[in-house]
C-alpha positions in Angstrom: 42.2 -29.4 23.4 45.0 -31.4 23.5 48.9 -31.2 24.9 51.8 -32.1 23.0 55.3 -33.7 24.3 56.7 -30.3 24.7 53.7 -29.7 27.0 52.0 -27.3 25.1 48.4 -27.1 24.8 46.5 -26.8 21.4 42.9 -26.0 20.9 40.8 -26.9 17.6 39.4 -23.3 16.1 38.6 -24.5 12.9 37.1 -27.7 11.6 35.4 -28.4 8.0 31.8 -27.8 9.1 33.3 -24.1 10.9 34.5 -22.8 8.1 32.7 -19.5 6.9 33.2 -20.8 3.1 31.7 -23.8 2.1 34.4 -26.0 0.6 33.9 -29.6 -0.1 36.4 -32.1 0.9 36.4 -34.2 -2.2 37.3 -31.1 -4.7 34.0 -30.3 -6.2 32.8 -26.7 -6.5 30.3 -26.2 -3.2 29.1 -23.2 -5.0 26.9 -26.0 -6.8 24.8 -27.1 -3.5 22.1 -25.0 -3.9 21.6 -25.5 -8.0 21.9 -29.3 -7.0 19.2 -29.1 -3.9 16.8 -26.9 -5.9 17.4 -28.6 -9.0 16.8 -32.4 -7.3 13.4 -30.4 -5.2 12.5 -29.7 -8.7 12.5 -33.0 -10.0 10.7 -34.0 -7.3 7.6 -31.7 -7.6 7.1 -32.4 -11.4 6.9 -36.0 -11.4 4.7 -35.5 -8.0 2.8 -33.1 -10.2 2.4 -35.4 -13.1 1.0 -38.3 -10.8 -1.4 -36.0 -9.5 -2.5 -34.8 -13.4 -2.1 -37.6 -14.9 -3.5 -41.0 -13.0 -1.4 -43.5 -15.2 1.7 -41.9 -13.7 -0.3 -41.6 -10.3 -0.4 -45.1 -10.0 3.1 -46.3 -11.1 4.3 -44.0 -8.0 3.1 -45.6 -4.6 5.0 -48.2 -3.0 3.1 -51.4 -1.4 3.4 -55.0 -0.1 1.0 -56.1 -3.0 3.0 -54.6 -5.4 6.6 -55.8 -4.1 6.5 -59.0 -2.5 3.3 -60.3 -5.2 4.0 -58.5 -8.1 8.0 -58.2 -8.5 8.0 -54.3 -8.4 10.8 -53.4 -6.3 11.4 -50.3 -8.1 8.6 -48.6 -6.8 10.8 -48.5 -3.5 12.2 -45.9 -4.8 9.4 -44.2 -7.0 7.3 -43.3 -4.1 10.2 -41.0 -3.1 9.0 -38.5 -5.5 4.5 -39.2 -4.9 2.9 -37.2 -2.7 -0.6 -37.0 -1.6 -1.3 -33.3 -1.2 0.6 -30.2 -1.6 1.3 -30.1 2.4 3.1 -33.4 2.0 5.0 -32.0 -0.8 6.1 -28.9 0.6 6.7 -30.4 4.3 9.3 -32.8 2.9 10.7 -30.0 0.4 11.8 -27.9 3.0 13.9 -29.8 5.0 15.4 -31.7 2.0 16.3 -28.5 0.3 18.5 -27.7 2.8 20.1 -30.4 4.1 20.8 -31.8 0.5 22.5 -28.3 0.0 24.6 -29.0 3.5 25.7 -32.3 2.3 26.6 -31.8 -0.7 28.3 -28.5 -0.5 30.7 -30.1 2.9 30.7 -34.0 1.2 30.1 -33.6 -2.8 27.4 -34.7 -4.9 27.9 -38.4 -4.5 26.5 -38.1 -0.5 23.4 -35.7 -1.8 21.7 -36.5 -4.4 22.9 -40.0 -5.2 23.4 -41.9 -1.6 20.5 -40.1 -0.2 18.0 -41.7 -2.7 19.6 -44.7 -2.5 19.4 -45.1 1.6 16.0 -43.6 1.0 14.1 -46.1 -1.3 15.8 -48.8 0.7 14.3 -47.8 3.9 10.8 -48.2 1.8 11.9 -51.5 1.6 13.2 -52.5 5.0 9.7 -51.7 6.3 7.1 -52.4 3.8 6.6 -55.7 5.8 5.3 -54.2 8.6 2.4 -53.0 6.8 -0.5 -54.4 5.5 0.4 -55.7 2.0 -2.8 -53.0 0.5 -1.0 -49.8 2.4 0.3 -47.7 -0.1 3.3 -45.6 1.0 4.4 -42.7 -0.8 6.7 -39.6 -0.1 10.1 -37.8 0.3 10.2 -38.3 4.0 12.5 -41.3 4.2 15.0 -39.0 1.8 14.4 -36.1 4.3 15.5 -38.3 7.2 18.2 -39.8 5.8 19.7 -36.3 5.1 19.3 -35.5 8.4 20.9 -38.6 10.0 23.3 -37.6 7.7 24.4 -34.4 9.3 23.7 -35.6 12.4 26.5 -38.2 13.0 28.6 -36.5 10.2 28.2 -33.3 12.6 28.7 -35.2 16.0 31.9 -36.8 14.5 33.7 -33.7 13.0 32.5 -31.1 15.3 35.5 -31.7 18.3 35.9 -28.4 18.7 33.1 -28.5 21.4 33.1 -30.9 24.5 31.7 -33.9 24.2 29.1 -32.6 26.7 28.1 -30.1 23.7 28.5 -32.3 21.1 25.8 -34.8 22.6 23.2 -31.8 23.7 23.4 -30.3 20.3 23.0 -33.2 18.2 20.7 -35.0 20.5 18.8 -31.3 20.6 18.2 -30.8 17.4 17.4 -35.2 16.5 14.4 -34.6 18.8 13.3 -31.3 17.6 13.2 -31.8 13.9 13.0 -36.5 13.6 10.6 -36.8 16.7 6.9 -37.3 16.4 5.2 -34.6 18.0 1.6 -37.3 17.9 0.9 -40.4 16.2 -0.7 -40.0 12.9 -2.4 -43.3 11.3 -1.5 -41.6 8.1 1.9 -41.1 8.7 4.6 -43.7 7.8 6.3 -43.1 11.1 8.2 -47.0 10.5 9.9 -45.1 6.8 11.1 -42.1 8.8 12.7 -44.1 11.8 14.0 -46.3 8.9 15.7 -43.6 7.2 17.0 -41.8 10.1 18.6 -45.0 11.6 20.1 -45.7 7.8 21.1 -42.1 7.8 23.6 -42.2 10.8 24.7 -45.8 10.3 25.8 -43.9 6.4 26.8 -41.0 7.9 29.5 -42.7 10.5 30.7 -45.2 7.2 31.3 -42.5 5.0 33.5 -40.0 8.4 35.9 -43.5 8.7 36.3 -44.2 4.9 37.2 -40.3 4.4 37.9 -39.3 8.1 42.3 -38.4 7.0 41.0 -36.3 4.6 38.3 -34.6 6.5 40.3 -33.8 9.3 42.9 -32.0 6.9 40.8 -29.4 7.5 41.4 -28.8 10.9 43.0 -26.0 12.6 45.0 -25.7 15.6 46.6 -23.3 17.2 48.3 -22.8 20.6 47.3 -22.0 23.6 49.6 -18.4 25.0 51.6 -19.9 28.1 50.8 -17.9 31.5 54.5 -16.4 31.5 54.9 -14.8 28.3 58.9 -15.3 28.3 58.5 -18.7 27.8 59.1 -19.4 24.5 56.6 -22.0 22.5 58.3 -25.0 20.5 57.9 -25.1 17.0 54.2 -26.7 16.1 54.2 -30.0 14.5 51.4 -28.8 12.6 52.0 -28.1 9.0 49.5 -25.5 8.9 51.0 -23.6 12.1 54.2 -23.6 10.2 53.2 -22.8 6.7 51.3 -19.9 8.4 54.0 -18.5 10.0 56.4 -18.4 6.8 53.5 -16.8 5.2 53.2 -14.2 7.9 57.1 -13.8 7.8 57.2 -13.5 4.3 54.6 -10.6 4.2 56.3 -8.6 7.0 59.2 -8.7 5.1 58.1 -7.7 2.1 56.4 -4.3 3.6 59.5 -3.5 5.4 61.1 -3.5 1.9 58.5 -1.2 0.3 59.0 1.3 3.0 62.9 1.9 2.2 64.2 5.1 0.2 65.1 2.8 -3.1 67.6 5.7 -3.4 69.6 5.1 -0.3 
């Protein structure tokens, strides 16, 4: 909520991430999002299927130490973003990144989800493939999967003003720890790539809301708050939106006032 010089209160009803269409700020049809999730889920279960079937494939997949920092093969950073070890692993990671992939790209176009995401995701392979013994072999979607959801996260936290700050905080923080937390500690688990990704995720997310942030707010909403005497009489908005809304409103009163005249009077 915020007052203007008149003295008039405004409050946000409407922001891009509120709006009951999905409509993505850089012009490119959100009716696409799912296609593009499903399609890029997809991908990502037949080449994990063709490691598993094949073990010439199988073995070009995994990311390691060995294979990076002795052998030159930094590409399998981002390789191992499409292995995984059993069908649990698969359809865990599947899950989440169908449907924040179709979020992101429906609000933020194409470029955020698929492209970005794999990006952010095969680096954060890299930023902690140090940290484990040079033989460990790490392998999935996860680090994709959490840099989706750091994604949303800030992206949501940043746009979302139409709730308190208060709200904003609880419901971001609420729903970091319910879905990015480790429930227990799993030797197995590469704990370090999710943490990675997550952290990469948000650090993207609140880069990409400033380099876009005029055009995002565009779709904002605002509209006044009724004064407690209703003779007082509002100024005129300095919102185009307000004003366009009301010419619109005008327009269409006018014209039904027309089509209810006697055209032979």
């Amino acid at each position: 909520m915020i007052r203007n010089e008149n003295g008039i209160e405004w409050r946000l009803t409407q922001t891009l991430l509120s709006r009951k269409r999905m409509f993505s700020f850089d012009g490119s049809d959100a009716g696409w999002s799912s296609t593009v999730a499903l399609t890029s889920a997809l991908i990502v279960t037949v080449v994990t299927l063709a490691g598993w079937m094949n073990q010439t494939i199988g073995s070009l997949l995994p990311v390691s130490g060995v294979a990076v920092f002795e052998r030159g093969e930094v590409w399998r950073a981002w390789t191992a973003c499409f292995a995984h070890a059993d069908a649990g692993h698969l359809l865990s990671n599947l899950f989440f990144f169908v449907i924040f992939g179709r979020l992101l790209g429906a609000y933020f176009g194409y470029w955020l989800f698929p492209f970005w995401a794999f990006v952010l995701g095969g680096l954060a392979n890299l930023a902690v493939l140090s940290s484990y013994a040079p033989e460990v072999k790490v392998l999935g979607a996860s680090g994709v999967v959490n840099v989706l959801g750091g994604m949303w996260l800030s992206l949501f936290f940043l746009i979302s003003r139409q709730y308190k700050m208060n709200g904003r905080i609880l419901r971001t923080l609420g729903v970091a720890l319910l879905l990015f937390a480790p429930q227990e500690f799993r030797p197995e688990v590469a704990e370090r790539v999710h943490a990675a990704g997550l952290f990469s995720g948000i650090l993207f997310g609140i880069v990409w809301f400033f380099l876009f942030k005029r055009r995002i707010r565009n779709y904002e909403v605002w509209e006044p708050i009724p004064p407690d005497d209703p003779e007082d009489e509002l100024p005129p908005p300095d919102f185009t939106q307000q004003i366009v809304r009301a010419q619109v409103t005008e327009e269409k009163h006018h014209g039904e006032n027309n089509s209810d005249r006697d055209p032979r009077s």
